[in-house]
PAMARKE-110506 format. One record per residue (C-alpha): residue number from 1; y, x, z; residue in one letter; chain. Coordinates in Angstrom, 3 decimals. Each point is the difference from the previous one (the first is absolute). Layout:
<num->NUM	y->Y	x->X	z->Z	residuo->A	cadena->A>;
...
//
This chain:
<num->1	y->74.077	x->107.127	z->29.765	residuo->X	cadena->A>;
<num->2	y->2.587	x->1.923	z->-2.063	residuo->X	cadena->A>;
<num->3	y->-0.636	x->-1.380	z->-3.461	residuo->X	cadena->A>;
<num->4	y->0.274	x->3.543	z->-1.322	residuo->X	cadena->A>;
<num->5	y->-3.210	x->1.236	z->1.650	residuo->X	cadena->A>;
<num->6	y->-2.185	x->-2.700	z->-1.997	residuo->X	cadena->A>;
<num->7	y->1.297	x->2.285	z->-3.097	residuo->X	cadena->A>;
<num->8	y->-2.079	x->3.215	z->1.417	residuo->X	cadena->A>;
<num->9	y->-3.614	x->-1.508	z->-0.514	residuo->X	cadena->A>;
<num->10	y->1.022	x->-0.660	z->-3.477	residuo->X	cadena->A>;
<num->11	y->1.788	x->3.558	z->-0.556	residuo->X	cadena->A>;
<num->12	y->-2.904	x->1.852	z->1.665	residuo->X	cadena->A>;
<num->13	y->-2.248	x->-1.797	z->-2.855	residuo->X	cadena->A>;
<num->14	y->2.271	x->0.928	z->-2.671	residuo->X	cadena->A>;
<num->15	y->0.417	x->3.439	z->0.894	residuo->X	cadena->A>;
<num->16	y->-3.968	x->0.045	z->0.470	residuo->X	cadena->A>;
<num->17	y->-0.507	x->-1.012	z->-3.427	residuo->X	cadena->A>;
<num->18	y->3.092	x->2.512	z->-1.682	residuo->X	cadena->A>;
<num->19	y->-2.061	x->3.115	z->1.596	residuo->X	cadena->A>;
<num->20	y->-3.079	x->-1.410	z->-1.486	residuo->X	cadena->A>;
<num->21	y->1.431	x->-0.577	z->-3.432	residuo->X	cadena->A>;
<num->22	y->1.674	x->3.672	z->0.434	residuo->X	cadena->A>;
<num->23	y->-3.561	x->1.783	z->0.829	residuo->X	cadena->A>;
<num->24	y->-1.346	x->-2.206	z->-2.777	residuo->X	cadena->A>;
<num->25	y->2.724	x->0.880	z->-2.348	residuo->X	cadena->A>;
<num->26	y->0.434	x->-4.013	z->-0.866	residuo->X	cadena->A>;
<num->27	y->3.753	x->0.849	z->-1.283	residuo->X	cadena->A>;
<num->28	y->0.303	x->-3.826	z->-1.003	residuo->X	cadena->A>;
<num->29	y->-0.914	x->-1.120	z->3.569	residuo->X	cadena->A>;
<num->30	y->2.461	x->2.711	z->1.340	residuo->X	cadena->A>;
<num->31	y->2.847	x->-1.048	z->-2.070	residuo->X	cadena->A>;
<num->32	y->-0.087	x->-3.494	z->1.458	residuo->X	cadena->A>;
<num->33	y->-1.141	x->0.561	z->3.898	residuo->X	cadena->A>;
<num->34	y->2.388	x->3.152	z->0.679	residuo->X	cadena->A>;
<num->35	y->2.829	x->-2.017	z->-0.543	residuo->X	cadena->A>;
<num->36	y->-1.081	x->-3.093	z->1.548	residuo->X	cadena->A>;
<num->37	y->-0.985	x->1.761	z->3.177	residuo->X	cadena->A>;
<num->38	y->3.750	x->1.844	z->0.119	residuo->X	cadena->A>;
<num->39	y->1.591	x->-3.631	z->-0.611	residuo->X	cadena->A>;
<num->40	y->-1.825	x->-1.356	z->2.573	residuo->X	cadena->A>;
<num->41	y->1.003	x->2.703	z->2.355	residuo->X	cadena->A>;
<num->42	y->3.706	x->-0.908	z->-1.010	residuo->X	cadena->A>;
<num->43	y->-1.067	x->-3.587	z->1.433	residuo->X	cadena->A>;
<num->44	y->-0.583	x->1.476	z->3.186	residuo->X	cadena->A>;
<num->45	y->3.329	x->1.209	z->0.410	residuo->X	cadena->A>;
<num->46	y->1.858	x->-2.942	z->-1.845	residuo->X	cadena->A>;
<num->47	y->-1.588	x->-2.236	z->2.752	residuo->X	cadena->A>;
<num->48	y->1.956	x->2.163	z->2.371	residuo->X	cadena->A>;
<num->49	y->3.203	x->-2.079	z->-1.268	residuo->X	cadena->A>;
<num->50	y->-1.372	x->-2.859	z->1.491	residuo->X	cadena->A>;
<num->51	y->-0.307	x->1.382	z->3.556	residuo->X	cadena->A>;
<num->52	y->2.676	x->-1.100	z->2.583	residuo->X	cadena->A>;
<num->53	y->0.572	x->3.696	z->1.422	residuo->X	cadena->A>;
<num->54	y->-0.271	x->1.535	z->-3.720	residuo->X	cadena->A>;
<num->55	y->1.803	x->3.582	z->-0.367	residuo->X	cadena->A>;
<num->56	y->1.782	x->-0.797	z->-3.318	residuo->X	cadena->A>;
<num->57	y->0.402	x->4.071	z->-0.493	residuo->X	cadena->A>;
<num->58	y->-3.742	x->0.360	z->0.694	residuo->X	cadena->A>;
<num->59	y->-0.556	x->-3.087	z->-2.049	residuo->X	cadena->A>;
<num->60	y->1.844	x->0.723	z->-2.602	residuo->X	cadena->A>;
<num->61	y->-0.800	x->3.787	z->-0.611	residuo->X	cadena->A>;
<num->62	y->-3.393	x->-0.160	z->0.533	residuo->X	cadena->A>;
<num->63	y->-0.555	x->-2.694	z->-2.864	residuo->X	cadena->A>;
<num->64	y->2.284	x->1.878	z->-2.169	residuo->X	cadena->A>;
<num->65	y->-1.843	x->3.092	z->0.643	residuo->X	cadena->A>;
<num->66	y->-3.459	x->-1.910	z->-0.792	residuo->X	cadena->A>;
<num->67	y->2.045	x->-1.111	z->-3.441	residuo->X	cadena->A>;
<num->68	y->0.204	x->3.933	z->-0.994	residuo->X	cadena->A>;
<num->69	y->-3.475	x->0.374	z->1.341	residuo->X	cadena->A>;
<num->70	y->-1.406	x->-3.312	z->-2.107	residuo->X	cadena->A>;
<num->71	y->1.793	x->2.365	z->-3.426	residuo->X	cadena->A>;
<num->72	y->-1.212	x->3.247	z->1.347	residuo->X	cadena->A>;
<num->73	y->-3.985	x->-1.790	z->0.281	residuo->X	cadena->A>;
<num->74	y->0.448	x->-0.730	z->-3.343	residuo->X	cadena->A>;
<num->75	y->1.283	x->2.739	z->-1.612	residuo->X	cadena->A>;
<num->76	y->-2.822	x->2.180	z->1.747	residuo->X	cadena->A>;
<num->77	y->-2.703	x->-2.189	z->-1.354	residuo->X	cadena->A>;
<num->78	y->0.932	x->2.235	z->-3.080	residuo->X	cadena->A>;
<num->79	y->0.068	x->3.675	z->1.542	residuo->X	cadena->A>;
<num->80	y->-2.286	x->1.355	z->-2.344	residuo->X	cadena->A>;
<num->81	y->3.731	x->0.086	z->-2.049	residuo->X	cadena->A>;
<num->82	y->2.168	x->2.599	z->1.754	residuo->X	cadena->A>;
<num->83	y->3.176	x->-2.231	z->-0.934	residuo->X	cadena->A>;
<num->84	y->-1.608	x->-3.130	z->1.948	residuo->X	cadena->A>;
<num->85	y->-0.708	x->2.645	z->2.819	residuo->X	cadena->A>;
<num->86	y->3.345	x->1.033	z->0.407	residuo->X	cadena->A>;
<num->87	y->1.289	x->-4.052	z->-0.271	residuo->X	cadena->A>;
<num->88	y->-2.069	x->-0.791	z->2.813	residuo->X	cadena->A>;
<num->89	y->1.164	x->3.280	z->1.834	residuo->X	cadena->A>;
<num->90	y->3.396	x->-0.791	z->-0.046	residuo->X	cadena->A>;
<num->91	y->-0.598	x->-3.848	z->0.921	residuo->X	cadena->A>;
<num->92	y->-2.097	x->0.940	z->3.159	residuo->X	cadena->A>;
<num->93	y->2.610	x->2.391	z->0.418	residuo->X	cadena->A>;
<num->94	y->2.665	x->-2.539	z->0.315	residuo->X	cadena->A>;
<num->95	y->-2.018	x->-2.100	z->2.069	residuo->X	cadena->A>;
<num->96	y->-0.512	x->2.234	z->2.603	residuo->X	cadena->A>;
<num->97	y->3.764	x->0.948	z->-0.282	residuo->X	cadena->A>;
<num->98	y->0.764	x->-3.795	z->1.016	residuo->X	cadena->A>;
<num->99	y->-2.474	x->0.023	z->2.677	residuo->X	cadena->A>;
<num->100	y->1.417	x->3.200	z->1.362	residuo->X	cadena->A>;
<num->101	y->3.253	x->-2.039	z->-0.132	residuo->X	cadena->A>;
<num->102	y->-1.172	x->-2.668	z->1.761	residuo->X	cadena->A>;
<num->103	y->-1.911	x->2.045	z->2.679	residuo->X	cadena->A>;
<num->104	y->3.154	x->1.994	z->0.753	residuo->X	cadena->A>;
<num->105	y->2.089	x->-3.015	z->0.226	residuo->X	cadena->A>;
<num->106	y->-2.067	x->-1.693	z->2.694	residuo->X	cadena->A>;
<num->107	y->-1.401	x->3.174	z->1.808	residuo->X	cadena->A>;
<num->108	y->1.082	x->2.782	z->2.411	residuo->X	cadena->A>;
<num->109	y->-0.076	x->3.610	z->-0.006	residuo->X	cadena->A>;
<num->110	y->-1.809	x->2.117	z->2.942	residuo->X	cadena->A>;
<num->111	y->-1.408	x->2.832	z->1.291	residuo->X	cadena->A>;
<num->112	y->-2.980	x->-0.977	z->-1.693	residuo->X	cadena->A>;
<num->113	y->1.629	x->0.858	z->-3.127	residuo->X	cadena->A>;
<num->114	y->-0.255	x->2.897	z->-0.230	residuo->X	cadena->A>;
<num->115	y->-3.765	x->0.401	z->0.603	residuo->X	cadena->A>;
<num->116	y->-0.355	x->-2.479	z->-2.860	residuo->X	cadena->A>;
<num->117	y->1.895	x->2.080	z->-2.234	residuo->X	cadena->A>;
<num->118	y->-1.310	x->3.091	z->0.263	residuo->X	cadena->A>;
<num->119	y->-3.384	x->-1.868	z->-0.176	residuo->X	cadena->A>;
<num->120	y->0.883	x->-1.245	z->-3.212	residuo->X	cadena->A>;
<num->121	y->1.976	x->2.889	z->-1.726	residuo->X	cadena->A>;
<num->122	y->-3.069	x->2.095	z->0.791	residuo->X	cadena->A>;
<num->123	y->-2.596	x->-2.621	z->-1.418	residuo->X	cadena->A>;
<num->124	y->2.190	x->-0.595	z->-3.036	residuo->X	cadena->A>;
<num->125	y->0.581	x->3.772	z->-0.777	residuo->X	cadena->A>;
<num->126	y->-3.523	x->1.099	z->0.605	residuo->X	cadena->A>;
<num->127	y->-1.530	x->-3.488	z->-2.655	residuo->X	cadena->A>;
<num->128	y->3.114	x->1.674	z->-2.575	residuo->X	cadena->A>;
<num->129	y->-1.413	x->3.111	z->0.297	residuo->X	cadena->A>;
<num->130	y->-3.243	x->-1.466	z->-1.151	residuo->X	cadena->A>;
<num->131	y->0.803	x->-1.609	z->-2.558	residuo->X	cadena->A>;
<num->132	y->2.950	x->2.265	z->-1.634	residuo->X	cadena->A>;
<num->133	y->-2.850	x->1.837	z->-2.177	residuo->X	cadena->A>;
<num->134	y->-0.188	x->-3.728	z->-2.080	residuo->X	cadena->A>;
<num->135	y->3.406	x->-1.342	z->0.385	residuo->X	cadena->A>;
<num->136	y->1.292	x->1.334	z->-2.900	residuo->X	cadena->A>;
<num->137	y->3.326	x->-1.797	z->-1.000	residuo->X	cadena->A>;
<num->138	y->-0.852	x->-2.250	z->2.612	residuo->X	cadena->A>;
<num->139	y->1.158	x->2.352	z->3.139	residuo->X	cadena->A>;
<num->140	y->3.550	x->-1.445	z->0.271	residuo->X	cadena->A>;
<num->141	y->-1.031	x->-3.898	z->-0.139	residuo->X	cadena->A>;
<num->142	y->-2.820	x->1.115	z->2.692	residuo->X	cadena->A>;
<num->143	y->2.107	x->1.999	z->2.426	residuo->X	cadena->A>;
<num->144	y->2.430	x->-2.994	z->-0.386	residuo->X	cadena->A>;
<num->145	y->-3.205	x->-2.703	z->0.868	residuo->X	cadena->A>;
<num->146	y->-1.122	x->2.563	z->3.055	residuo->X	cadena->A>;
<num->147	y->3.084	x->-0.344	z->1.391	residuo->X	cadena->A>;
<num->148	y->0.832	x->-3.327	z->0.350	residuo->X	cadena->A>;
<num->149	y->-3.442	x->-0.918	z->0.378	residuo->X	cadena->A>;
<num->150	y->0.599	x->1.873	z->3.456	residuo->X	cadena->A>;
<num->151	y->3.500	x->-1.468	z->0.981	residuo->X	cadena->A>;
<num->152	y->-2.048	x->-3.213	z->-0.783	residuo->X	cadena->A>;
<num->153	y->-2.060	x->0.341	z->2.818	residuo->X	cadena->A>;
<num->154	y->1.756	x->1.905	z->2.307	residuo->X	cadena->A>;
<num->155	y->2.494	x->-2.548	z->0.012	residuo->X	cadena->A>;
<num->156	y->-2.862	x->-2.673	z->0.152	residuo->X	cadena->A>;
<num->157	y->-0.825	x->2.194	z->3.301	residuo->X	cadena->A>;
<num->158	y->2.956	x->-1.177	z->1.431	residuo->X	cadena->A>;
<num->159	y->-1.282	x->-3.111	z->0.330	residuo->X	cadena->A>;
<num->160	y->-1.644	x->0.638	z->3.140	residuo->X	cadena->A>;
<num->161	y->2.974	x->0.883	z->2.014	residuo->X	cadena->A>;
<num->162	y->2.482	x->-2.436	z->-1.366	residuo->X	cadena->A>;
<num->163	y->0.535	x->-3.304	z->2.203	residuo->X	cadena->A>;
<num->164	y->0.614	x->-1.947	z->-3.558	residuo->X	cadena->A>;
<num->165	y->-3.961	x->0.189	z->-0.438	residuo->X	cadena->A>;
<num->166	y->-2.468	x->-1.862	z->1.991	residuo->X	cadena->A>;
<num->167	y->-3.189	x->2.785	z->1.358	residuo->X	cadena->A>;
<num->168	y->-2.424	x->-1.728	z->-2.079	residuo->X	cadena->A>;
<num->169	y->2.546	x->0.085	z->-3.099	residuo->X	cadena->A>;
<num->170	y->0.421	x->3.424	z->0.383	residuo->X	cadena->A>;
<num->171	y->-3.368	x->0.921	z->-0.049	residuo->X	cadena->A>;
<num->172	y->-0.463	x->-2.235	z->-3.316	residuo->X	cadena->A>;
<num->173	y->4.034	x->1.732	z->-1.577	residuo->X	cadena->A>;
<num->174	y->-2.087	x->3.438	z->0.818	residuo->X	cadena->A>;
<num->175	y->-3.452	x->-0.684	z->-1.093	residuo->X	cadena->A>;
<num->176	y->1.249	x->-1.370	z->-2.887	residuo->X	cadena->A>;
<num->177	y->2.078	x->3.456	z->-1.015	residuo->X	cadena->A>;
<num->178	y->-2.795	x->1.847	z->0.906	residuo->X	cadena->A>;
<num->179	y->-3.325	x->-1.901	z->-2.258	residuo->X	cadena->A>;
<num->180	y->3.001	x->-0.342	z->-3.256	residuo->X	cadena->A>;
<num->181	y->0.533	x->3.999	z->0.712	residuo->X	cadena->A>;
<num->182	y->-3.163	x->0.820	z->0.268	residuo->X	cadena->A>;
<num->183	y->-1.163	x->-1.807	z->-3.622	residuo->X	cadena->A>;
<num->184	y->2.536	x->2.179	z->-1.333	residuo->X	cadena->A>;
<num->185	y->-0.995	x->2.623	z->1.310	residuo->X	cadena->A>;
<num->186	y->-3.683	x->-0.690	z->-1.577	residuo->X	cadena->A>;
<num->187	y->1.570	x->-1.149	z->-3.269	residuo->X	cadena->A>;
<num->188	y->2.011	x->3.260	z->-0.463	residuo->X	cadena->A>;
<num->189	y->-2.998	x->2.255	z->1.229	residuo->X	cadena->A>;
<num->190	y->-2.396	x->-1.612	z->-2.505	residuo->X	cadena->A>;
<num->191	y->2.443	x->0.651	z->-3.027	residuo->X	cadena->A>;
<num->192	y->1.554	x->3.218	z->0.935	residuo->X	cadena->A>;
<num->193	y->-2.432	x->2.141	z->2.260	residuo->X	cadena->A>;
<num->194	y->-3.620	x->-1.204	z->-0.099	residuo->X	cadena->A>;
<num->195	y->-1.445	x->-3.483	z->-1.602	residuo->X	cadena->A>;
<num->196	y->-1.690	x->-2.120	z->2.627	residuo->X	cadena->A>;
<num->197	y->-2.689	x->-2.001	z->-1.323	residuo->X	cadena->A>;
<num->198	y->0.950	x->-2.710	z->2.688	residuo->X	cadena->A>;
<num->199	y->3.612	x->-0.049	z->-0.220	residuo->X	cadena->A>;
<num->200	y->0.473	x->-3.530	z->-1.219	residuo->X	cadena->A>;
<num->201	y->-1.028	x->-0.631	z->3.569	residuo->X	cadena->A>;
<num->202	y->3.787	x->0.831	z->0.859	residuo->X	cadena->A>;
<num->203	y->0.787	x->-3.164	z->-0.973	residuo->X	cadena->A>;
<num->204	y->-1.091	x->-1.550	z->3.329	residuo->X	cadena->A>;
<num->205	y->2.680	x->2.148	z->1.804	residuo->X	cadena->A>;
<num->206	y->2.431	x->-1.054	z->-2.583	residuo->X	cadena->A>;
<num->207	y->-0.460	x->-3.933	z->0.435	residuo->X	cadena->A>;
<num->208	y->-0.422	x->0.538	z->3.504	residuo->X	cadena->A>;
<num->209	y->2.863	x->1.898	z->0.457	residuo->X	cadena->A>;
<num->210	y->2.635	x->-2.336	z->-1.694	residuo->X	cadena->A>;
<num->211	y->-1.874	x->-3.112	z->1.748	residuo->X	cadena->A>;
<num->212	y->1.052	x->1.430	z->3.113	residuo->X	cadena->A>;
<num->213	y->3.324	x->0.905	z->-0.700	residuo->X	cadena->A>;
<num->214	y->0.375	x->-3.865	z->-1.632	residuo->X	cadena->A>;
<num->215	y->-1.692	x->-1.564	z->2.777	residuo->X	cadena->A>;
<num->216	y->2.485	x->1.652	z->2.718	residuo->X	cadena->A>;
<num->217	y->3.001	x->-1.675	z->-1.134	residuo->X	cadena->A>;
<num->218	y->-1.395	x->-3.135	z->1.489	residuo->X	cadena->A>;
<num->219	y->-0.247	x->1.164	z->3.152	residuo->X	cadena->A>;
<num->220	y->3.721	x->0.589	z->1.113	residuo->X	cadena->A>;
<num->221	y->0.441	x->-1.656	z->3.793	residuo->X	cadena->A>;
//
């Protein structure tokens, strides 16, 4: 057994006990567990080094990408404060720019494409118009997050057609966009359309989704 998957039990526990501190409001227990679980989710994909067939551009951007991610956790542990709101923004924004990057590098376009795009362009315009009443200064840093949010995964799509991936890594690349877009999606309706008394609960897409995306780059053939 891949020593990487003996690391999920213990994430899944961590990231049990971060949404329990967060619908507590146990700040102290959140400022020690959210970074611990996001460190031990850059484990994951470290461990990928150590694989035979490793991708070293999968490898490589998908831990730097969980580096930006680890800041970005941390900076929106603080979101009450606009400033650290905008910090993590722009470091999730980055992230997903790398693994946009790296999903583009080791993909392939198709005809699927453009179903995917027009799926996305309409989703993203129809959550902006939401939200645009409450955005406030914060229209242009949004627009800018919508939009590579969705080259993010439409690029992560293009997993499923390209021979570099394995089926079953596909399905984990794509699953993995999807959960981390989704708890955006939740985070970003909660503060700028309508508060969701259950919203912390996004955080189990958010884990899940970057433990996917770490665990496929051990699964290169």
């Amino acid at each position: 057994m891949k020593t990487q998957l003996t690391l999920i039990p213990v994430i899944a526990v961590a990231v049990f006990f971060l949404i329990r501190a967060a619908f507590l409001g146990l700040r102290r227990q959140i400022y020690v567990i959210k970074p611990i679980s996001t460190l031990l989710v850059i484990g994951v994909a470290l461990l990928s080094f150590l694989e035979p067939t490793r991708n070293l551009t999968y490898s490589i951007g998908l831990s730097l990408g969980l580096l930006f991610s680890l800041g970005g956790d941390v900076a929106l542990m603080f979101q009450e404060d606009r400033k650290a709101f905008t910090i993590g923004l722009g470091l999730f924004l980055v992230a997903h720019i790398i693994y946009t990057a790296v999903f583009l590098s080791l993909g392939c376009f198709s005809a699927w494409d453009i179903l995917s795009t027009v799926v996305l362009v309409a989703v993203g315009v129809g959550f902006y118009r939401l939200m645009a009443p409450k955005l406030g200064s914060m229209k242009g840093p949004v627009i800018a997050y919508i939009l590579i949010i969705s080259a993010m995964v439409s690029r992560a799509l293009s997993a499923l057609v390209s021979p570099v991936f394995s089926d079953g890594q596909a399905l984990m690349v794509v699953a993995g966009a999807l959960s981390f877009y989704f708890s955006d999606v939740i985070l970003a309706a909660n503060r700028f359309w309508r508060p969701w008394k259950y919203h912390r609960a996004s955080l189990s897409l958010y884990y899940g989704g970057q433990l996917l995306l770490a665990l496929a780059a051990s699964y290169f053939v």
